[in-house]
C-alpha positions in Angstrom: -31.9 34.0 -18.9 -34.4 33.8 -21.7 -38.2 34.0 -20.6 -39.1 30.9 -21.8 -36.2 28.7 -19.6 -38.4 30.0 -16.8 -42.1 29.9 -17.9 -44.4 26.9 -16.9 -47.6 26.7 -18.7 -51.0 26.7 -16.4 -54.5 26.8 -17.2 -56.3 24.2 -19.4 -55.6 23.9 -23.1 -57.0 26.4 -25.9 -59.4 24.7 -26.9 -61.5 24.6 -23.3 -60.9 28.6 -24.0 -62.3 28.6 -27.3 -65.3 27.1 -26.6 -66.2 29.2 -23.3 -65.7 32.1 -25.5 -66.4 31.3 -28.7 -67.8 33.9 -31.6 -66.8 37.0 -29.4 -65.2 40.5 -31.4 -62.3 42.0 -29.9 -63.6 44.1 -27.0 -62.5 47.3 -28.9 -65.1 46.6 -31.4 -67.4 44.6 -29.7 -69.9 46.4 -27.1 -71.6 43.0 -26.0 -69.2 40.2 -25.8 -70.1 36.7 -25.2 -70.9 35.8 -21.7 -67.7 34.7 -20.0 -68.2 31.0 -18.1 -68.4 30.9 -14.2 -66.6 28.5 -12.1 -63.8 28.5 -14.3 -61.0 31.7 -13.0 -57.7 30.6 -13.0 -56.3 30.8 -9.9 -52.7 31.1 -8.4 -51.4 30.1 -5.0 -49.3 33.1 -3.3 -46.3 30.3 -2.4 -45.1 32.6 1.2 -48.5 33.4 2.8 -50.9 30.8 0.7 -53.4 32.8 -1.0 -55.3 31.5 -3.2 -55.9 34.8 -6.1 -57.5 34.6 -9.2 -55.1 35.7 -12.2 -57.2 38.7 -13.4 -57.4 41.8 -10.5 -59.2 44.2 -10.9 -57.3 47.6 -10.6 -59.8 50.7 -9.4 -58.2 53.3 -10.7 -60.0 53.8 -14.1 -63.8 54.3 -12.6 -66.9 54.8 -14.6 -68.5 57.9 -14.5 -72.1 58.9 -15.4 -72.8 60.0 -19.1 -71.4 63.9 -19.4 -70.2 64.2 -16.1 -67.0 63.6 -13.5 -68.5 61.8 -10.7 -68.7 58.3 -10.8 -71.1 56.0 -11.1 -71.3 53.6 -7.9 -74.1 51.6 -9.4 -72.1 51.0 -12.5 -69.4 50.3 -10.0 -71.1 47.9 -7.8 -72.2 46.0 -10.7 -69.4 45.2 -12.2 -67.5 44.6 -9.0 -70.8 41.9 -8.1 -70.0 40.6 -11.6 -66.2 39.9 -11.2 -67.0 38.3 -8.2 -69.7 36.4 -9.4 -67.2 34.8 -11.9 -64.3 34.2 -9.7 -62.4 37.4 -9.7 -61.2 38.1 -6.2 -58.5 40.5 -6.0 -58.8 44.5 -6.0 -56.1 46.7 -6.2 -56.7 50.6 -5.1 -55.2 53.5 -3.7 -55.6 56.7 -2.0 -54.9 59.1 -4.7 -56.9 57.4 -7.6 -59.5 58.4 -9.3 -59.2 62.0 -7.6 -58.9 60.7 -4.1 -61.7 58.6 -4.7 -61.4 55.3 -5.4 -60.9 53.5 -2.0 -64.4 55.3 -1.3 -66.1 53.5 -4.0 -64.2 50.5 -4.0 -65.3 49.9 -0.2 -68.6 50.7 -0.8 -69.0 48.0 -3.2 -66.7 45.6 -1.6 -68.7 45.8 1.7 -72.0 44.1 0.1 -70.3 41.1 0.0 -68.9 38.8 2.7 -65.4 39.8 3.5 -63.5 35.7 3.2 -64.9 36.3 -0.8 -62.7 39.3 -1.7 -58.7 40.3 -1.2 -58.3 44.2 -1.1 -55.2 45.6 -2.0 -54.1 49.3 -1.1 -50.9 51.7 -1.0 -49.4 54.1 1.2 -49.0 56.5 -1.1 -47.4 59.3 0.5 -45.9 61.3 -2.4 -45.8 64.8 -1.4 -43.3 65.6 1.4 -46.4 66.9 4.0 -47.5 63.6 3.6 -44.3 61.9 4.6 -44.1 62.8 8.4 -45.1 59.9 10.4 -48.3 61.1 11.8 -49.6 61.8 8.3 -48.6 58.4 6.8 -50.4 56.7 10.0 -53.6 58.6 9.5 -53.3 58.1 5.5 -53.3 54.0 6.2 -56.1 54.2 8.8 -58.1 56.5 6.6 -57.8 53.8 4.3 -59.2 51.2 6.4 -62.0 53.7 7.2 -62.9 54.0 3.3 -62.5 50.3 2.3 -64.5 49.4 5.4 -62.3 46.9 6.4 -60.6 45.9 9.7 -57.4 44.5 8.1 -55.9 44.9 4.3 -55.1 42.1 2.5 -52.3 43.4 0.5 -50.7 46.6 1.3 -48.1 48.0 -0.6 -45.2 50.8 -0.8 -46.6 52.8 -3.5 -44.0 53.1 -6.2 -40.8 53.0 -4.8 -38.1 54.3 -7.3 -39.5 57.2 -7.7 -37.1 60.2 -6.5 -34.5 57.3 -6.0 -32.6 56.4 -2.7 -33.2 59.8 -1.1 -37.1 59.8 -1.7 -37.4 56.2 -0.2 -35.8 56.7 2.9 -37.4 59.4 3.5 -40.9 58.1 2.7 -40.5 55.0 4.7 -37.2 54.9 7.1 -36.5 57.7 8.8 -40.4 58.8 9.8 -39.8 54.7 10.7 -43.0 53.8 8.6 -41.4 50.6 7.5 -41.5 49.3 10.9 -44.7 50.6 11.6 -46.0 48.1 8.4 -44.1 45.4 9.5 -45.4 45.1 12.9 -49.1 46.2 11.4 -48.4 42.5 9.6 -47.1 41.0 13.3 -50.7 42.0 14.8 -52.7 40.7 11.5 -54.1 43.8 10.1 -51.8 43.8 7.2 -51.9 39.9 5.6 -49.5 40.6 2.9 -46.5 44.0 2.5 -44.9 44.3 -0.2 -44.1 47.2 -3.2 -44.8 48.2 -6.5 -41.6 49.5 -8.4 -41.1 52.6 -11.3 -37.9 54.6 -11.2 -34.3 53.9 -10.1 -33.5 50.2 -10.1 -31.0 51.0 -7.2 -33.9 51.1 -4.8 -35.6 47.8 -6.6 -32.2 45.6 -6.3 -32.0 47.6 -2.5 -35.6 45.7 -1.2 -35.1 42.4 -2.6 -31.1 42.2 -1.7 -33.0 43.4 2.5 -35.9 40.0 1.7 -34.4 38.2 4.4 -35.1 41.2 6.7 -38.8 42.5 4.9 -39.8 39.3 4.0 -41.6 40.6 0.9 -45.0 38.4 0.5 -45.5 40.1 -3.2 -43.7 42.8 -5.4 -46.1 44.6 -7.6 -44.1 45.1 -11.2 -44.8 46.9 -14.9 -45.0 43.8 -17.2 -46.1 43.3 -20.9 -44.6 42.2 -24.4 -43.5 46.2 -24.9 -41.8 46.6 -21.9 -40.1 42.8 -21.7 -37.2 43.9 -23.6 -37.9 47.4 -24.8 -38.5 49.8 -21.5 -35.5 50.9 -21.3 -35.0 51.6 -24.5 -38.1 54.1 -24.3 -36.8 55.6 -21.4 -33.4 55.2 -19.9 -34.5 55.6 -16.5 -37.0 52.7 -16.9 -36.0 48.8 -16.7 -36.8 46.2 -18.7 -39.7 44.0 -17.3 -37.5 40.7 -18.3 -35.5 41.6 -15.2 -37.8 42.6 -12.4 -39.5 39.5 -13.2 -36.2 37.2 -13.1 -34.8 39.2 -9.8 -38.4 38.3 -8.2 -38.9 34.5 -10.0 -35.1 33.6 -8.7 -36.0 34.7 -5.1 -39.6 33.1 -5.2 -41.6 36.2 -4.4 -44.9 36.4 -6.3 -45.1 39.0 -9.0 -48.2 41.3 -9.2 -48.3 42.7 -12.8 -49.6 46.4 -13.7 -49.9 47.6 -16.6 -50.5 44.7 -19.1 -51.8 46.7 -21.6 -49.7 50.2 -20.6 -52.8 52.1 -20.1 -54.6 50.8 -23.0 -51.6 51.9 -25.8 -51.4 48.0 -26.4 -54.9 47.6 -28.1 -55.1 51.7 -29.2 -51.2 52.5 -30.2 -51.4 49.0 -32.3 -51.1 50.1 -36.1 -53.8 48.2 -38.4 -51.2 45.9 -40.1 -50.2 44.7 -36.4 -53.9 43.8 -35.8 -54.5 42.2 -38.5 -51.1 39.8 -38.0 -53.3 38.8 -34.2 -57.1 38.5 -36.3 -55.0 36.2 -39.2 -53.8 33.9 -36.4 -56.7 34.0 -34.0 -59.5 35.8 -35.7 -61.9 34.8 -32.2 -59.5 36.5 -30.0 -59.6 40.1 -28.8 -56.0 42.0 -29.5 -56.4 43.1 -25.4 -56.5 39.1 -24.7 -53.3 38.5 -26.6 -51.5 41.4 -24.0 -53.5 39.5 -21.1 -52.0 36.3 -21.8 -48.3 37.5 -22.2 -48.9 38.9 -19.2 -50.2 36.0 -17.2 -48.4 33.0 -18.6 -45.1 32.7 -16.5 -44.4 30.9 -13.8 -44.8 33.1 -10.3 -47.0 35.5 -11.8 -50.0 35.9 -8.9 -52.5 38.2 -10.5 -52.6 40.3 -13.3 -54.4 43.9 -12.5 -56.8 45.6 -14.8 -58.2 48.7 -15.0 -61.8 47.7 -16.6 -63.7 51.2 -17.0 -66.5 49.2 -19.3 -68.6 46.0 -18.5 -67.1 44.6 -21.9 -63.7 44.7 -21.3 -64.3 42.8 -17.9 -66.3 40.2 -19.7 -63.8 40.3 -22.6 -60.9 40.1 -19.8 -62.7 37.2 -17.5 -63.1 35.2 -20.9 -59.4 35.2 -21.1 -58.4 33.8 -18.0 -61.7 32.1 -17.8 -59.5 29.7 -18.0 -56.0 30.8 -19.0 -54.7 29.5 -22.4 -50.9 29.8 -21.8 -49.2 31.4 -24.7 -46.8 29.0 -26.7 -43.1 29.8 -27.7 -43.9 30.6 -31.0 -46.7 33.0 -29.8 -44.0 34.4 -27.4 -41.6 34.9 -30.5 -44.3 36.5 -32.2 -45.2 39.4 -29.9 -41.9 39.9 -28.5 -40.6 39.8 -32.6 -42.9 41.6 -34.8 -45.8 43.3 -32.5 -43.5 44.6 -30.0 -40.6 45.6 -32.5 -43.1 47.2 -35.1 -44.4 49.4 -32.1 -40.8 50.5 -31.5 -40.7 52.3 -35.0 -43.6 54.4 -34.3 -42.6 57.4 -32.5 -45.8 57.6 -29.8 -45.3 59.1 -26.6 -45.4 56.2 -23.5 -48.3 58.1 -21.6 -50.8 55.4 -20.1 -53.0 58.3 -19.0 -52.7 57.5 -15.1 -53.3 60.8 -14.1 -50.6 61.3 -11.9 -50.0 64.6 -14.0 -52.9 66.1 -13.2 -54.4 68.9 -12.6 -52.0 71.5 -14.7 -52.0 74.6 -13.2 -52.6 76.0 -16.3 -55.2 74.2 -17.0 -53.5 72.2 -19.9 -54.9 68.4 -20.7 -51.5 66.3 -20.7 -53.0 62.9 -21.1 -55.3 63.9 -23.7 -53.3 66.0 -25.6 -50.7 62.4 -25.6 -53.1 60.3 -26.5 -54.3 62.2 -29.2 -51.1 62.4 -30.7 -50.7 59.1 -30.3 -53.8 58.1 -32.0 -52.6 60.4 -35.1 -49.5 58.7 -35.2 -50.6 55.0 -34.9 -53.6 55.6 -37.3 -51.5 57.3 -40.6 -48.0 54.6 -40.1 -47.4 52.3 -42.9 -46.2 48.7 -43.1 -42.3 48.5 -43.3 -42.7 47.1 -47.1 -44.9 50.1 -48.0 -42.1 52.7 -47.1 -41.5 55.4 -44.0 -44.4 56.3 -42.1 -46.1 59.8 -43.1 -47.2 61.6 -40.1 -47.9 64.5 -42.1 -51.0 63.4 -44.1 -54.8 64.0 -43.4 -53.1 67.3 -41.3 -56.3 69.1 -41.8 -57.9 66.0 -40.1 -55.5 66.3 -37.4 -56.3 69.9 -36.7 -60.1 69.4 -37.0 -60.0 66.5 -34.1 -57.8 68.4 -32.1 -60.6 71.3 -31.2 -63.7 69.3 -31.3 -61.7 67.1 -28.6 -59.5 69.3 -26.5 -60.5 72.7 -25.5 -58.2 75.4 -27.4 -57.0 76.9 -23.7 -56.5 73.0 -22.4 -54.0 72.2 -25.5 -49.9 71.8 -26.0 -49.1 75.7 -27.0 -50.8 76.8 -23.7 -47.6 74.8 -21.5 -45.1 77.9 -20.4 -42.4 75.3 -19.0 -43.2 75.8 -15.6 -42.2 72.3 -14.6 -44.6 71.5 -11.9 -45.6 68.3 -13.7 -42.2 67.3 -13.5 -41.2 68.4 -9.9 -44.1 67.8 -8.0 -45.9 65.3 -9.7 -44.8 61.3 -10.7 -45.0 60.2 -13.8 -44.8 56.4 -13.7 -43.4 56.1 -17.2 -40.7 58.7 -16.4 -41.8 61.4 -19.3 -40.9 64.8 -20.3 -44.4 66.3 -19.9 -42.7 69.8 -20.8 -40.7 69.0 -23.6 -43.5 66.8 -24.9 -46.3 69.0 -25.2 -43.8 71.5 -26.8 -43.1 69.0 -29.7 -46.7 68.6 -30.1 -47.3 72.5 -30.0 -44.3 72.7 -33.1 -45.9 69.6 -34.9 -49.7 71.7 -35.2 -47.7 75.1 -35.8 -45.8 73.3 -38.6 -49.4 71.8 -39.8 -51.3 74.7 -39.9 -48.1 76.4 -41.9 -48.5 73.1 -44.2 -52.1 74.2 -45.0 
């Protein structure tokens, strides 16, 4: 089925958009937006429990922290989180392992200033390693989050990333130490309001839970959706699936769809080459490139909230102007992202990390996220236009070289990895990457650089 047989426009038109938002910069060059209007969110109805959710969610796992330092800054926090709410955002998605262990901590700090019936909390059970997995520990981890969030019930609780490890890893994560049951008949006594899942990894354990609905009874399904991944996911990774059928498999059952990653980690507005931002500013010059991802991501039919991980005050003002209200994408601006934008990405050879994390710490102290996006940025900032000829990654090398230390610490770079694999057997990489055999590609690329020179 093509996406637009099943896509309903919502929201008022663009123009009621415009206006609200009118004169802003892209939030990636802008560092005081325009102010976003109140009393206009955009809001969806949950159609099996009857939620009512505004489209943008705030996702806590990209926290601010205070200048030159690791810890986080819970008045930064607490204002933004009074901010989203002031303007209609009412949906926050956290976990126990984000943001260091962290986030549910300073979520609930700053969700508790406010009165509970104005906010819908959103946690996982997110019991990855295998001393985790026993049923005692799972039980303590969901209390504990409770405890943290300072809530007597959780509005949406999810299995966190199902897929992952496959059939095996599932069952053993939530059937046989019977925590499946456990959360179903936490929903029976009201202290969970919603259970569903959010999905990376083998689509036999995806098509498993929705084919068992009429046993679960799955309230949401929390999916990877943007205009990259629609048709292109597994193309970047075979053991990922395209977004264009979780979303169909969830539309054609009726169960809400929670979508992550609308910007993969930020590579939507940062891995964009120039010539691809200047095709969004030519057709919408007002319009931030992060807006036209947003909108992708929040225009179909079923689609119940849309999470963001807003680090910055501008990019949740930039964020709330776009679905303050929503101004559904058209077919042709459909055709356009999934055509050109999306294609010319593919031709860039970037590596899919949305800097979640999950990889970290190395116990070798390497820097795997910012050794990728650094690479990245390298890659994205020296490709060429199809009509100017192939891509050369190898000029400004010197450049390259020079960024590389003043950014990442010589003992925290590629050629320090010795293969040992723990990213890859111990961790979970969402986006189902090589860590290993990446970092050694980047270690060959600045050997062969600094031979260059």
């Amino acid at each position: 089925m093509n996406r637009r047989d099943f896509i309903k426009y919502m929201g008022l038109g663009s123009a009621a958009t415009l206006a609200a938002c009118a004169g802003r910069k892209s939030q990636e060059a802008e560092g005081n937006p325009t102010e976003p209007p109140k009393g206009q969110m955009t809001y969806r109805t949950n159609t099996r429990t009857g939620d009512r959710v505004s489209l943008l969610g705030y996702g806590m796992m990209r926290l601010p922290t205070l200048p030159d330092s690791n810890e986080f800054d819970q008045e930064m926090i607490n204002r933004q989180v009074d901010y989203a709410i002031e303007h209609g955002l009412n949906y926050f998605d956290t976990s126990p392992v984000y943001s260091r262990g962290l986030s549910e901590h300073c979520t609930g700090i700053a969700l508790s200033r406010h009165k509970r019936e104005d906010y819908l909390v959103a946690t996982k059970l997110s019991n990855f390693g295998q001393e985790m997995q026993t049923r005692e520990a799972s039980i303590e981890m969901y209390h504990n989050s409770m405890r943290e969030l300072q809530v007597d019930y959780i509005d949406y609780y999810l299995l966190h990333s199902i897929g992952g490890g496959g059939m095996e890893a599932f069952r053993q994560r939530y059937m046989q130490n019977g925590m499946l049951d456990f959360l179903m008949e936490e929903r029976r006594a009201g202290r969970i309001r919603n259970l569903g899942f959010s999905y990376h990894g083998d689509i036999d354990v995806f098509d498993y839970l929705l084919a068992q609905d009429h046993v679960y009874h799955w309230d949401f399904v929390q999916i990877q959706l943007n205009y990259l991944d629609w048709t292109y996911a597994n193309e970047m990774n075979a053991r990922n699936t395209d977004a264009s059928y979780l979303y169909k498999r969830l539309h054609d059952l009726g169960i809400p769809a929670v979508i992550m990653e609308p910007l993969l980690g930020g590579r939507l507005v940062k891995d964009l080459p120039q010539y691809a931002i200047e095709q969004m500013k030519r057709r919408e010059p007002q319009r931030s490139v992060a807006s036209w991802a947003f909108r992708y991501a929040g225009t179909p039919e079923g689609v119940l909230t849309v999470l963001s991980g807003m680090t910055y005050m501008e990019h949740l003002k930039d964020n709330l102007c776009t679905y303050c209200p929503l101004d559904p994408l058209t077919e042709e601006e459909q055709r356009f992202l999934d055509s050109e934008i999306a294609r010319q990405m593919m031709e860039l050879p970037t590596i899919p990390c949305n800097n979640c994390q999950y990889c970290m710490p190395c116990p070798y102290g390497i820097d795997i996220p910012a050794n990728f996006l650094h690479y990245n940025k390298w890659v994205v900032e020296h490709a060429l236009p199809d009509d100017q000829g192939n891509p050369d990654y190898r000029r400004n090398r010197r450049n390259y070289l020079i960024s590389l230390d003043r950014s990442i610490e010589h003992d925290r770079q590629p050629d320090h990895c010795i293969m040992c694999n723990h990213c890859i057997e111990v961790k979970n990489c969402p986006q189902k990457i090589h860590i290993p055999q990446e970092l050694k590609r980047i270690a060959d690329l600045v050997e062969q650089l600094k031979r260059d020179e």
